[in-house]
C-alpha positions as a printed NumPy array, in Angstrom:
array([[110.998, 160.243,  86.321],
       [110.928, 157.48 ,  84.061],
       [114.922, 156.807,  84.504],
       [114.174, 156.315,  88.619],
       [111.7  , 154.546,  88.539],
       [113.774, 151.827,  86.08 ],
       [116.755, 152.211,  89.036],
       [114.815, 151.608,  91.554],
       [113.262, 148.744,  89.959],
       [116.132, 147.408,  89.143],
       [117.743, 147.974,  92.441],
       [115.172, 146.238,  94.424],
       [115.203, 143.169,  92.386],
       [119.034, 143.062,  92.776],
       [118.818, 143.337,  96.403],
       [115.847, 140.686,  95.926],
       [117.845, 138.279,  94.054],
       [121.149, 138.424,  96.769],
       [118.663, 138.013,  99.928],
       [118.011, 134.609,  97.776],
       [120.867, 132.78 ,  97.347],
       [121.132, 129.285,  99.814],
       [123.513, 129.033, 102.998],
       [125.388, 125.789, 102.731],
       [125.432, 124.298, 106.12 ],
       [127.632, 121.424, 106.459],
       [126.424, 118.297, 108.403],
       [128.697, 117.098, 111.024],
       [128.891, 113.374, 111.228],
       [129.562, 112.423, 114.795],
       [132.61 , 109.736, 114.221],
       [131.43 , 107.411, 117.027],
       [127.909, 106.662, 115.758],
       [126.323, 103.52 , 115.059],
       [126.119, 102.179, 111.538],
       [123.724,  99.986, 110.168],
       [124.963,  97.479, 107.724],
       [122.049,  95.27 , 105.836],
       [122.491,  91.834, 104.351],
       [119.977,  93.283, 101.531],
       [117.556,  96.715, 101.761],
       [115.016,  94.739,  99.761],
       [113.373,  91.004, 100.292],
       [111.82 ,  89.2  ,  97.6  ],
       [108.925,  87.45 ,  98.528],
       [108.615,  85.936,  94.654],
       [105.384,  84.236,  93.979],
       [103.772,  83.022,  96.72 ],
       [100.366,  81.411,  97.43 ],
       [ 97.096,  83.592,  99.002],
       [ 97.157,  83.415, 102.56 ],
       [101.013,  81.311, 103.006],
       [103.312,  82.614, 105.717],
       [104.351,  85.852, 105.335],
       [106.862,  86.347, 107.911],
       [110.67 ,  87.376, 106.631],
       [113.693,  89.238, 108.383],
       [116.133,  92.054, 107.673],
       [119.239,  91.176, 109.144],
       [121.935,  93.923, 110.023],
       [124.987,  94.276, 111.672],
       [125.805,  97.319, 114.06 ],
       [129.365,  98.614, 112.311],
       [129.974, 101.706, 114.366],
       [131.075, 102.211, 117.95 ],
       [128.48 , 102.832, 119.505],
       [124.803, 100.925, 120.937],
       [122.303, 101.39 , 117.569],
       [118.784, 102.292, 118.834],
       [115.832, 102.078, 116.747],
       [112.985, 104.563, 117.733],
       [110.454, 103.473, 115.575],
       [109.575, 101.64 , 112.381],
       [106.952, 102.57 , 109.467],
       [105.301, 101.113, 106.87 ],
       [103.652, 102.227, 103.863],
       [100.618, 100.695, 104.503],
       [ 98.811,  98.265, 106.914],
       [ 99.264,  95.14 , 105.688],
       [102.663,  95.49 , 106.31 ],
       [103.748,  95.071, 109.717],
       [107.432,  95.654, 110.919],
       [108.261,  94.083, 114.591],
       [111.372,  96.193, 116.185],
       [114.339,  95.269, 118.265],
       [113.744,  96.102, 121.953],
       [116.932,  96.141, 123.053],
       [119.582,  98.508, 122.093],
       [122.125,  96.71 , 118.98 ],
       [125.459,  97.132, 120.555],
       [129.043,  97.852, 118.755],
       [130.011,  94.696, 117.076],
       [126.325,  92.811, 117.34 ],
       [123.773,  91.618, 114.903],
       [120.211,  92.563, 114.932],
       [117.025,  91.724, 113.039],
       [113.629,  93.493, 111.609],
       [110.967,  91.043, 111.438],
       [107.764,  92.28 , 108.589],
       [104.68 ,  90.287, 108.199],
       [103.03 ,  91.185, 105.057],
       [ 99.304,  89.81 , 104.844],
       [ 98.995,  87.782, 101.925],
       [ 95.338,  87.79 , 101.817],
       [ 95.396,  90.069,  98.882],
       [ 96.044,  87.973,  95.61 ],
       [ 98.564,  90.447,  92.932],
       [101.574,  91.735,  92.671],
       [103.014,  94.154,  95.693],
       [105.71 ,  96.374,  96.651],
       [106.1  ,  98.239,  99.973],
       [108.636, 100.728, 101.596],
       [109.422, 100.197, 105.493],
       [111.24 , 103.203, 107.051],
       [113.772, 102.424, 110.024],
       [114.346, 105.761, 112.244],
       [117.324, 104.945, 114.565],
       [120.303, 107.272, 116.202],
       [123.026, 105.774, 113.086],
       [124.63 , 107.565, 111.239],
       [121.708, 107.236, 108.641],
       [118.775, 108.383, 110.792],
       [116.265, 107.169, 108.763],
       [117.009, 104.073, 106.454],
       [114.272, 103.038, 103.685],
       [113.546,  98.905, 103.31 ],
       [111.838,  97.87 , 100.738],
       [109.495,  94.195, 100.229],
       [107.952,  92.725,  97.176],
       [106.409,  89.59 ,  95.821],
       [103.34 ,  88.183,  94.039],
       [100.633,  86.721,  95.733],
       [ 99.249,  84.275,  93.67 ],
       [ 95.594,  83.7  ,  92.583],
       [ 94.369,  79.725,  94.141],
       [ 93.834,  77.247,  92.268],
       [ 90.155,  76.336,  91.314],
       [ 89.421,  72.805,  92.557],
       [ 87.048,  71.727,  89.314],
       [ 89.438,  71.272,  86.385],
       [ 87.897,  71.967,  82.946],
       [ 86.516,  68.821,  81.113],
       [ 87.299,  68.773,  77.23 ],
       [ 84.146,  69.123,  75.7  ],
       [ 82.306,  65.817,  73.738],
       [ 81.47 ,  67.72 ,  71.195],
       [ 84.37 ,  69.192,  69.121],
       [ 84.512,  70.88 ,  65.751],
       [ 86.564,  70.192,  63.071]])
């Protein structure tokens, strides 16, 4: 009894185990897509001062052969805002991604802004970071009359 029981077991979990393994499904890449092509995936703000202009762009370039249309862009958070192209990016053409960041928050910052388009890439991950810096306190900080020595 003991001697089934062990085949059995051990027949299940080899059926078990097969009904496991992964189907590798290749992706077909449609040859005729659009492309994006960035000048840079990430913009460095630097150090900049509480509440300065926080406007910069992502500039691309459409590479494939077809018109690149962006469905929607996402930030990682709200003070990030990205401003999309309305118009479709045709074969050939340039386009830009305009992100405000709100630099009303003093410290150091780094967010992710997710482009979902039809390229070839269908999502595409942008990236911003920078300092904002803490203001300057008007009253400077007399040296002291008294001073030990």
């Amino acid at each position: 009894m003991k001697k089934i029981m062990t085949l059995l077991f051990v027949g299940l979990l080899t059926i078990s185990m097969n009904a496991q393994e992964k189907q590798v499904t290749e992706t077909v890449i449609d040859p005729n897509a659009p492309v994006f092509e960035f000048e840079s995936d990430v913009i460095d703000y630097g150090k900049i001062a509480l509440n300065a202009d926080g406007v910069r762009v992502f500039k691309f370039k459409n590479v494939g052969k077809s018109p690149l249309v962006i469905s929607r862009i996402q930030s990682s958070c709200g003070c990030t805002v990205p401003k999309k192209p309305t118009e479709p990016i045709m074969p050939g053409s340039t386009g830009e991604i305009e992100v405000k960041y709100a630099t009303n928050r003093q410290g150091g910052f780094s967010k992710m802004i997710t482009v979902y388009s039809n390229a070839t890439e269908p999502s595409k991950r942008l990236r911003i970071k920078g300092i904002v810096l803490k203001p300057e306190s008007p009253v400077t900080k007399e040296k002291s009359a008294v001073s030990s020595k």
